[in-house]
C-alpha positions as CSV (number, residue, x, y, z in Angstrom):
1,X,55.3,11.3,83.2
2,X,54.1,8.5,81.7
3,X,51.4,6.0,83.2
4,X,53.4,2.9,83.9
5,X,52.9,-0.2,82.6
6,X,52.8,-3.7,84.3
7,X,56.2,-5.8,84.1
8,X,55.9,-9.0,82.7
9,X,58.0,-11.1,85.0
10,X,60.3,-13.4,83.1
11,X,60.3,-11.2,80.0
12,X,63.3,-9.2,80.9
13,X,66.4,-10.4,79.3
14,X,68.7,-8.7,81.2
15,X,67.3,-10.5,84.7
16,X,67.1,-13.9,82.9
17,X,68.5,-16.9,83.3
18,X,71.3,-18.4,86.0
19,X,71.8,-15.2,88.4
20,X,75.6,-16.1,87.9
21,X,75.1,-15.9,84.2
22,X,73.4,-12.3,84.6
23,X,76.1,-10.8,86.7
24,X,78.7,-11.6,84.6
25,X,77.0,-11.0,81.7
26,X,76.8,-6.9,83.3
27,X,79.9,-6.9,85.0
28,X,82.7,-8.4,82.6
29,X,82.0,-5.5,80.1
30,X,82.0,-2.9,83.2
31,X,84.9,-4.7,84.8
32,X,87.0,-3.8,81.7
33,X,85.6,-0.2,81.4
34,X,86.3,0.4,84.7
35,X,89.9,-1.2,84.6
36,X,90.5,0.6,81.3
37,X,89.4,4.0,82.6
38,X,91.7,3.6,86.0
39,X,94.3,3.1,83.9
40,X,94.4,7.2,83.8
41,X,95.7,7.5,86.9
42,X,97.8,3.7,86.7
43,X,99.6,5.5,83.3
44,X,100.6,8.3,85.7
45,X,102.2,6.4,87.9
46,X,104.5,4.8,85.7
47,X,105.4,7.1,83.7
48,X,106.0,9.3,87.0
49,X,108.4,6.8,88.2
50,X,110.8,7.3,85.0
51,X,111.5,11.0,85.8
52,X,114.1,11.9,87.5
53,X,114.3,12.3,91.3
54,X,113.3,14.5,93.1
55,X,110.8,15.3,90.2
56,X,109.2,11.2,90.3
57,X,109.1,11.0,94.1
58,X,107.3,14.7,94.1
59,X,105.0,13.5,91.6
60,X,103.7,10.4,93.0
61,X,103.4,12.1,96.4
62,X,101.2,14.4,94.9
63,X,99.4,12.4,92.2
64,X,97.3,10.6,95.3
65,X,96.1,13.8,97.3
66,X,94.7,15.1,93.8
67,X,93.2,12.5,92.8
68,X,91.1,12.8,96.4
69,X,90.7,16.3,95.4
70,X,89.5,15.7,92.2
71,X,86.9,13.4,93.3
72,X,85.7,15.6,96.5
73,X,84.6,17.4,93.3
74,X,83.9,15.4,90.8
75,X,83.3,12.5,92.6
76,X,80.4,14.0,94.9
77,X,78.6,15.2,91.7
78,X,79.0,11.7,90.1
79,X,77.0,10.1,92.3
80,X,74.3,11.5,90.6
81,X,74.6,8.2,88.7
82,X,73.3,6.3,91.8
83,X,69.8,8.0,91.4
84,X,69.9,7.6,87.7
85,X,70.8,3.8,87.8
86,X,68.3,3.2,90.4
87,X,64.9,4.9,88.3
88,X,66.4,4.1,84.8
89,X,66.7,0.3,85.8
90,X,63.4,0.4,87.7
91,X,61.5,2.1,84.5
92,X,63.2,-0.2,82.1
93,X,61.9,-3.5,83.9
94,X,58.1,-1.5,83.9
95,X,58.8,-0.7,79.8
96,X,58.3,2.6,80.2
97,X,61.2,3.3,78.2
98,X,60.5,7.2,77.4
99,X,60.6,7.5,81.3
100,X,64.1,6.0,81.4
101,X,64.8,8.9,78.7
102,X,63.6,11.7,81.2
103,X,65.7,10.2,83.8
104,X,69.0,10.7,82.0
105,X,67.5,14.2,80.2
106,X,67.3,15.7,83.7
107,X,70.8,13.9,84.9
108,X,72.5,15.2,82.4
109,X,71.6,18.7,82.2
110,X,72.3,18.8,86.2
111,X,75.9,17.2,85.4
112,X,76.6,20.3,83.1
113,X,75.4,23.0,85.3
114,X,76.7,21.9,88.6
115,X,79.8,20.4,86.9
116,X,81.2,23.8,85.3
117,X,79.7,25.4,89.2
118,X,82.0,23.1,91.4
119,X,85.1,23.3,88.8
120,X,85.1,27.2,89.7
121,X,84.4,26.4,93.4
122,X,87.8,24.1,92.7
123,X,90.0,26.4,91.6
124,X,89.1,28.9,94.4
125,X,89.5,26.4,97.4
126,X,92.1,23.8,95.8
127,X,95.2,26.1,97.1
128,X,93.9,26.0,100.5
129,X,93.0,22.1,100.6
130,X,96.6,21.4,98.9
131,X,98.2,23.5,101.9
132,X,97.1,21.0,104.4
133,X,97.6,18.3,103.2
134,X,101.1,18.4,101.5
135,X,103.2,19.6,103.4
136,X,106.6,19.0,101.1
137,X,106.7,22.1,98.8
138,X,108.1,20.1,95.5
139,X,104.9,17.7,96.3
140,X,102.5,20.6,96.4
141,X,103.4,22.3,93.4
142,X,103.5,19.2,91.6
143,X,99.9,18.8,93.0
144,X,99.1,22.3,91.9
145,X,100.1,21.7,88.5
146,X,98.5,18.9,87.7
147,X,94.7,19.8,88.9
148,X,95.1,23.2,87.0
149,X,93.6,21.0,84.1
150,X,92.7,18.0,85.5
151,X,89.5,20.3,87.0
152,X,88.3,21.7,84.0
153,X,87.0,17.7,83.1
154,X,85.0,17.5,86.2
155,X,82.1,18.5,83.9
156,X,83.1,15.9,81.0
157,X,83.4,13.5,84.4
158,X,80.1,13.7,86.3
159,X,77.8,13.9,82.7
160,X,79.8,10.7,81.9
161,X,78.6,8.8,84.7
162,X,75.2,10.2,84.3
163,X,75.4,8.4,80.8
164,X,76.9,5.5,82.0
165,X,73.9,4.9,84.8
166,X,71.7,4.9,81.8
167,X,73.1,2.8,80.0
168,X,74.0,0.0,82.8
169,X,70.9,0.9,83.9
170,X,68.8,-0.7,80.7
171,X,71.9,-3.4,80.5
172,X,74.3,-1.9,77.9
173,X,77.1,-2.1,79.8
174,X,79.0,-2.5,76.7
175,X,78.8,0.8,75.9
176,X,81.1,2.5,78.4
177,X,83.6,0.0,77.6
178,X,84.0,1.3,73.6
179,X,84.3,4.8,75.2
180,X,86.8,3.9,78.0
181,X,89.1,1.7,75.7
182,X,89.3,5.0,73.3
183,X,89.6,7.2,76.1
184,X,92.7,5.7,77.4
185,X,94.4,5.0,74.2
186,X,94.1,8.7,74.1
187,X,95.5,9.2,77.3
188,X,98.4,6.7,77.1
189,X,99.3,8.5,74.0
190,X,99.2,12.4,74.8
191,X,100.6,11.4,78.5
192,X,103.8,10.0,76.8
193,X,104.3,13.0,74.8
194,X,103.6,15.6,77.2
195,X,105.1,14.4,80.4
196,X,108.5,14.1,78.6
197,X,107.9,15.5,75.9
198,X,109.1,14.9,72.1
199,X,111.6,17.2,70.0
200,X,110.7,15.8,67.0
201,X,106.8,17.1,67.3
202,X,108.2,20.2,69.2
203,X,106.6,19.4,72.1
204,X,108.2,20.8,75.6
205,X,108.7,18.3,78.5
206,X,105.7,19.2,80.9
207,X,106.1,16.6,83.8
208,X,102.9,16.4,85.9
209,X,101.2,19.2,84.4
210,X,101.5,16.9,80.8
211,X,99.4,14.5,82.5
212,X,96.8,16.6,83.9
213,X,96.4,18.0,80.4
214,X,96.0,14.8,79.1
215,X,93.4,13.5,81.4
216,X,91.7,16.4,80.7
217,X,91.5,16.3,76.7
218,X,90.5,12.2,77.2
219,X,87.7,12.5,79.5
220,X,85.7,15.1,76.5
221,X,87.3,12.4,74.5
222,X,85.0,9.7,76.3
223,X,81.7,11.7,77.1
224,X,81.6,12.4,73.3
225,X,81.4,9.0,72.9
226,X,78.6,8.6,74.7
227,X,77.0,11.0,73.4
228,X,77.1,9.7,70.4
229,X,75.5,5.9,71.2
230,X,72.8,7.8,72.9
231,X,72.2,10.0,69.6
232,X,71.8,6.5,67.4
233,X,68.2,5.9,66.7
234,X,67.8,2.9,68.7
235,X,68.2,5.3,71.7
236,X,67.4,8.5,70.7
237,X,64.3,7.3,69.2
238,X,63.2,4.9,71.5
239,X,63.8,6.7,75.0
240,X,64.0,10.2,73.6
241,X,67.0,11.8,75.6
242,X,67.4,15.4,73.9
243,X,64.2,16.2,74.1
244,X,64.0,19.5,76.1
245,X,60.4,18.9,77.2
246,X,61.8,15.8,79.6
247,X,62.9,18.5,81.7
248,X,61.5,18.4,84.7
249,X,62.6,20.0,88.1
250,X,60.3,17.2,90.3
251,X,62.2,14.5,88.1
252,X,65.4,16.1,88.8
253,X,64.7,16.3,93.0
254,X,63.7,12.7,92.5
255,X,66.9,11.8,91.2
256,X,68.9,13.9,93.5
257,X,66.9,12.6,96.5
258,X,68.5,9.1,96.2
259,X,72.0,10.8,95.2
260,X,72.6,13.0,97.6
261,X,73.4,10.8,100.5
262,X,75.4,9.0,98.0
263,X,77.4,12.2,97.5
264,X,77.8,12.7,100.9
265,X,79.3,9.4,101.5
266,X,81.3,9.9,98.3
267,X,82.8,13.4,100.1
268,X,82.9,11.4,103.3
269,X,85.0,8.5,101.7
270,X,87.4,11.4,100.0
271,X,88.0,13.2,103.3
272,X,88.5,9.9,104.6
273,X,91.0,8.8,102.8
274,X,92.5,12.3,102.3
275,X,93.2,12.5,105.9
276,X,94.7,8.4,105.5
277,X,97.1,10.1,103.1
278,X,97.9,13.1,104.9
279,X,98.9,11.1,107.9
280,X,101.0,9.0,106.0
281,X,102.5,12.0,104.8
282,X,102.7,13.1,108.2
283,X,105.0,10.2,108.8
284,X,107.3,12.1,106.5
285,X,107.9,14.9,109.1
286,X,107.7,13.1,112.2
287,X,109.3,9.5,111.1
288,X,111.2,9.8,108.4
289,X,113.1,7.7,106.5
290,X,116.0,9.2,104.6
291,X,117.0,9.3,101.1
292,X,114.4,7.2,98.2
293,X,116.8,6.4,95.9
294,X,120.7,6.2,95.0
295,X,119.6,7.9,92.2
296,X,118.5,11.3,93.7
297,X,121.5,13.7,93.6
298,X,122.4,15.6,96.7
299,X,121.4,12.8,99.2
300,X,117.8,15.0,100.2
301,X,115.4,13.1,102.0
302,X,112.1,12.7,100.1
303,X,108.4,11.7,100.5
304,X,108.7,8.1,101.1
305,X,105.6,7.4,103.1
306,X,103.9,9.3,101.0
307,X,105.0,7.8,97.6
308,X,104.2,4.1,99.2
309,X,101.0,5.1,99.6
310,X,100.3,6.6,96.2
311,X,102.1,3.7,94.6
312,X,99.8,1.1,97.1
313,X,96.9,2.8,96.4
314,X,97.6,3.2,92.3
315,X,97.7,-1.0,92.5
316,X,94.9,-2.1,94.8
317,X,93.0,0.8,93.1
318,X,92.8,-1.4,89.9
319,X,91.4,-4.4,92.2
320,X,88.8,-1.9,93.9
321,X,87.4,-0.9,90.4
322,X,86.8,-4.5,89.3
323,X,85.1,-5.1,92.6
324,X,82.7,-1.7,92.0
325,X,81.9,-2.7,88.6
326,X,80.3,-6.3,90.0
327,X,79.0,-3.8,92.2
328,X,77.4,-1.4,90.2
329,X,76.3,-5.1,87.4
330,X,74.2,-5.9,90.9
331,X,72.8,-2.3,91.3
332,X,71.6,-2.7,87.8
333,X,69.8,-6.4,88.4
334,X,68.5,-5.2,92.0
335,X,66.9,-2.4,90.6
336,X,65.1,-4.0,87.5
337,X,64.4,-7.2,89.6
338,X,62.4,-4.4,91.8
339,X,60.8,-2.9,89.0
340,X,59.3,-6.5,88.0
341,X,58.0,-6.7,91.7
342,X,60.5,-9.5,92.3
343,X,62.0,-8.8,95.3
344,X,63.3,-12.5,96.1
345,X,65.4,-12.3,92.7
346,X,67.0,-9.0,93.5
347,X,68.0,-10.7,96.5
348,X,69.4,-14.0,95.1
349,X,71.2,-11.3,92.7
350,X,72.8,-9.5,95.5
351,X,73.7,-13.0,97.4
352,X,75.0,-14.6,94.2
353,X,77.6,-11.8,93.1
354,X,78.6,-11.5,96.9
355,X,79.7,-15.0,96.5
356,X,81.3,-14.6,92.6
357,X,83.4,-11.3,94.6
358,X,84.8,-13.7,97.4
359,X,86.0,-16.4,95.2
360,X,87.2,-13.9,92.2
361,X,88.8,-11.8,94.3
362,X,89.9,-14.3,97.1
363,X,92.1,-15.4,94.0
364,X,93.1,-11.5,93.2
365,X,94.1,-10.9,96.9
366,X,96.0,-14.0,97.2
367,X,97.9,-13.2,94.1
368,X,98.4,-9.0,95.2
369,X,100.2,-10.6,98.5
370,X,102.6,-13.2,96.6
371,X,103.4,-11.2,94.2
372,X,103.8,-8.2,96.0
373,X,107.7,-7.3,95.4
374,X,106.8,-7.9,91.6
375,X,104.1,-5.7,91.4
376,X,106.0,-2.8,93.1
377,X,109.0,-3.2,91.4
378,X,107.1,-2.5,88.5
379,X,105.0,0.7,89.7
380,X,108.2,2.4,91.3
381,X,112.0,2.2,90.5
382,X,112.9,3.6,94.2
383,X,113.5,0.8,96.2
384,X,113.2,2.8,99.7
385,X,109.7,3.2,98.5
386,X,109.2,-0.8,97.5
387,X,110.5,-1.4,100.7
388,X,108.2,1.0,102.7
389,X,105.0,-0.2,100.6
390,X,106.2,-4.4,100.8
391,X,104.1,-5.2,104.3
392,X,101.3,-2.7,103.7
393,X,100.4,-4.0,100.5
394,X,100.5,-7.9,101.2
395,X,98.0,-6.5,104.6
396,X,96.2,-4.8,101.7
397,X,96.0,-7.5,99.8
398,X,95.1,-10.0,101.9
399,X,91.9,-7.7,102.7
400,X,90.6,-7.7,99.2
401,X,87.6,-9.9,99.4
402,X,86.5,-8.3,102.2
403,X,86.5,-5.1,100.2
404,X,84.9,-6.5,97.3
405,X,81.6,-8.1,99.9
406,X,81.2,-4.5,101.3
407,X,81.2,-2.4,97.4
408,X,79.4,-4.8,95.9
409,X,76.4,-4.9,98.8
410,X,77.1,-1.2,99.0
411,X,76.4,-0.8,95.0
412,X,73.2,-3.3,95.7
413,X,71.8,-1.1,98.1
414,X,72.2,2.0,96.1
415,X,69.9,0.0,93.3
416,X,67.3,-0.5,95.9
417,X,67.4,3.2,97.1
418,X,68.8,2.7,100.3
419,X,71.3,5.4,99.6
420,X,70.8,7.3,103.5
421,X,72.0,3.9,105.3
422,X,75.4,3.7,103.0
423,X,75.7,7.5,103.8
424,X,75.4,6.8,107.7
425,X,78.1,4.3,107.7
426,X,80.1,5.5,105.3
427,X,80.4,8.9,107.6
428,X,80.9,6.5,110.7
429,X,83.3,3.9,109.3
430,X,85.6,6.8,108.3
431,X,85.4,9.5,111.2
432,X,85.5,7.2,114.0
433,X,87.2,4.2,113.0
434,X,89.5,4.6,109.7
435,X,91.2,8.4,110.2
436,X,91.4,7.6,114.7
437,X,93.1,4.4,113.8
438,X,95.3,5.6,111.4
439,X,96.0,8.0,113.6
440,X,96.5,6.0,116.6
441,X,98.6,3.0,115.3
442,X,101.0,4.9,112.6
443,X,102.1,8.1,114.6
444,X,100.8,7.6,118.6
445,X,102.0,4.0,118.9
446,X,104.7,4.5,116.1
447,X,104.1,1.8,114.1
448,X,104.9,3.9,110.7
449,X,102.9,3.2,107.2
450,X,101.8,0.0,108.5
451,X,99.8,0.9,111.4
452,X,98.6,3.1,109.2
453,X,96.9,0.4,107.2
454,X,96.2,-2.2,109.7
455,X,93.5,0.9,110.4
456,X,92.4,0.4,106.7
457,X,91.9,-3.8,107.3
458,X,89.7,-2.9,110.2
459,X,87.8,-0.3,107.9
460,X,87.0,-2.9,105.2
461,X,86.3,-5.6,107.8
462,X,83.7,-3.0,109.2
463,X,82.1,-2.0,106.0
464,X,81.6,-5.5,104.8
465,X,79.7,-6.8,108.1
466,X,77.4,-3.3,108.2
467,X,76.8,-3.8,104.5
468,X,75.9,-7.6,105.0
469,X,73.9,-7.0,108.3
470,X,71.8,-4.4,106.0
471,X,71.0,-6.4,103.2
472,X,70.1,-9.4,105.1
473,X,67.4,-7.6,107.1
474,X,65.8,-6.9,103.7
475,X,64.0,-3.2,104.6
476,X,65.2,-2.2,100.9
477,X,62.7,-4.2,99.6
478,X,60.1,-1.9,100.2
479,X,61.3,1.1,98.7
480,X,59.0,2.6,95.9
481,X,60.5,4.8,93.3
């Protein structure tokens, strides 16, 4: 690689200026991609709850467990952006732009290989997976249906995130933002067709499976996108991305060095909350609470725990994005504030967004637990379900800023390189304290879907004081990349 070149400290116009003014200069663009690309899944639940029972209760029971599949998958791969992020904003402070353009040359060609490698993995172990976790048949085939296609993008998922770290990662966060708006537009559009169909374009009501297909088709949609900004000759001729020369497999273990703990933690979070969501469906068997709506014929019991937690998890999920993309804006400072030998500014970046997340989403909390019958009235029509999900989600709520202190000094960490201590507590947070509790307070001590997430409030209390405790001691300072 390249010799690297001195930073001039000041010079850096993504670092400059108020730190307020530099975090929200990153993270309002990547708060709307990020909003705009959960609204996939957000889409699905709405348009979920117009079908008719049993089919909208099945759905939504089964839209949560794949989405946890999906990103055991996908996910794990995408944190390939972690290591990418991390040297692209690093080499980008030390203008050593043609070494940013290696970074994402490697990433991406790993995203491809290993993304078309764990799709077939998928499809081979997803039965199994599906089997023990749902354990409501109209709720499993649903599930089945829908990740028949939705895992044929995890390809078009991970090399989009290895884009995306390059491009938050020389602070163009922009960028993923044109790409997600399209995306979804996309989405919206084929999901309303396919899902229930349309006689006048011919098109057969698919239910679920409409959805899946139309996740799949929008996430090509948005890596071609990307694509093409990094094929315009500001970036193609500056950092040099398609050139098959950057290849390099010591690059490539260098990336994967600081994203492999960060995929573990990403599986770890996934199991997590995949075992959250079985027990809730648990509750189902063991607890449960009779018919979901007036409006499903024959008086058959249905999925109700499991529905409130899709339908709790589809809203708070929209909160938890916006908190990650402040997250992922401080990575991108911490890491170029490192590469400029400034240490004490990627600090005050870190400190300074930790206090933006506590008063933005002190506000977003506050609202999500006042507002809580509103919000679920509009995300499900079953008022069994509303009901179930009313207590849990104000408890939810009211926990938000904790969760947005622990992602966002989680993210910061990552853009040091301390990617092995997230890992460690990640694995501990969920194993021993999140899946025990759950456990423990929702079926041992009976206290039904919200025992289950008083064990979730006690999970994000932990990872925001570990989180906090870890970046005040300040060891990621001296990590060389």
């Amino acid at each position: 690689m390249a010799q690297i070149a001195p930073p001039v400290v000041g010079s850096n116009e993504v670092t400059s200026g108020p730190p307020h003014r530099a975090i929200l200069r990153l993270a309002l663009p990547t708060v709307g991609a990020m909003l705009t690309q959960s609204i996939v899944n957000e889409v699905d639940i709405v348009f979920f709850a117009r079908l008719p029972c049993p089919e909208s209760s099945n759905a939504q029971a089964a839209l949560l467990p794949s989405l946890i599949i999906l990103w055991l998958f996908g996910g794990s791969l995408s944190a390939i952006s972690v290591g990418t992020q991390a040297f692209v904003g690093r080499r980008f402070a030390q203008r050593n732009q043609e070494d940013a353009g290696a970074v994402l040359a490697n990433a991406a060609f790993f995203s491809v290989v290993a993304g078309i490698l764990f799709s077939a993995i998928g499809y081979a172990v997803t039965p199994a997976i599906l089997g023990a976790l749902i354990k409501v048949d109209g709720a499993r085939i649903a599930a089945e249906s829908y990740l028949k296609w939705r895992l044929l993008g995890v390809t078009s998922m991970v090399t989009t995130f290895a884009f995306k770290a390059f491009f938050d990662g020389i602070g163009k966060t922009h960028i993923h933002l044109v790409s997600a708006v399209v995306m979804n537009a996309t989405n919206i559009v084929l999901c309303f067709l396919l899902i229930f169909g349309n006689e006048a374009l011919g098109i057969s009501k698919m239910g679920i499976a409409g959805a899946g297909i139309a996740g799949f088709v929008s996430t090509y949609l948005g890596l071609a996108i990307m694509i093409g900004y990094a094929l315009k000759a500001e970036f193609r001729k500056a950092y040099r991305p398609f050139v098959l020369g950057k290849l390099d497999k010591g690059l490539t273990w260098s990336i994967l060095k600081l994203s492999i703990p960060s995929a573990i933690a990403t599986v770890a979070v996934m199991t997590g909350f995949a075992l959250f969501a079985a027990i809730a469906g648990k509750l189902d068997e063991v607890q449960p609470i009779g018919v979901v709506s007036a409006l499903c014929p024959g008086g058959k019991a249905e999925p109700v725990n499991g529905a409130a937690t899709t339908v709790i998890v589809g809203v708070l999920k929209l909160t938890f994005t916006a908190c990650l993309a402040f997250g992922t804006s401080t990575a991108t400072l911490v890491a170029q504030s490192l590469g400029e030998k400034r240490p004490e500014r990627a600090e005050l970046f870190g400190w300074t967004s930790v206090r933006l997340g506590l008063l933005i989403f002190g506000v977003v909390g506050l609202c999500e637990v006042v507002f809580a019958e509103q919000v679920l009235a509009f995300a499900s029509h079953s008022e069994i379900v509303r009901t179930t999900a009313l207590t849990p989600m104000r408890l939810a709520g009211a926990c938000t800023p904790l969760v947005a202190v622990g992602m966002i000094l989680t993210q910061a960490l990552f853009g040091a390189g301390n990617t092995r201590y997230v890992m460690i507590v990640e694995l501990m947070l969920h194993f021993l304290c999140l899946v025990p509790l759950a456990w423990i307070f929702g079926i041992t001590l009976q206290m039904g879907l919200t025992g289950i997430w008083i064990a979730g409030a006690i999970y994000a209390a932990g990872l925001a004081s570990l989180m906090a405790l870890e970046f005040k001691r300040g060891k990621w300072k001296q990590i060389a990349l």
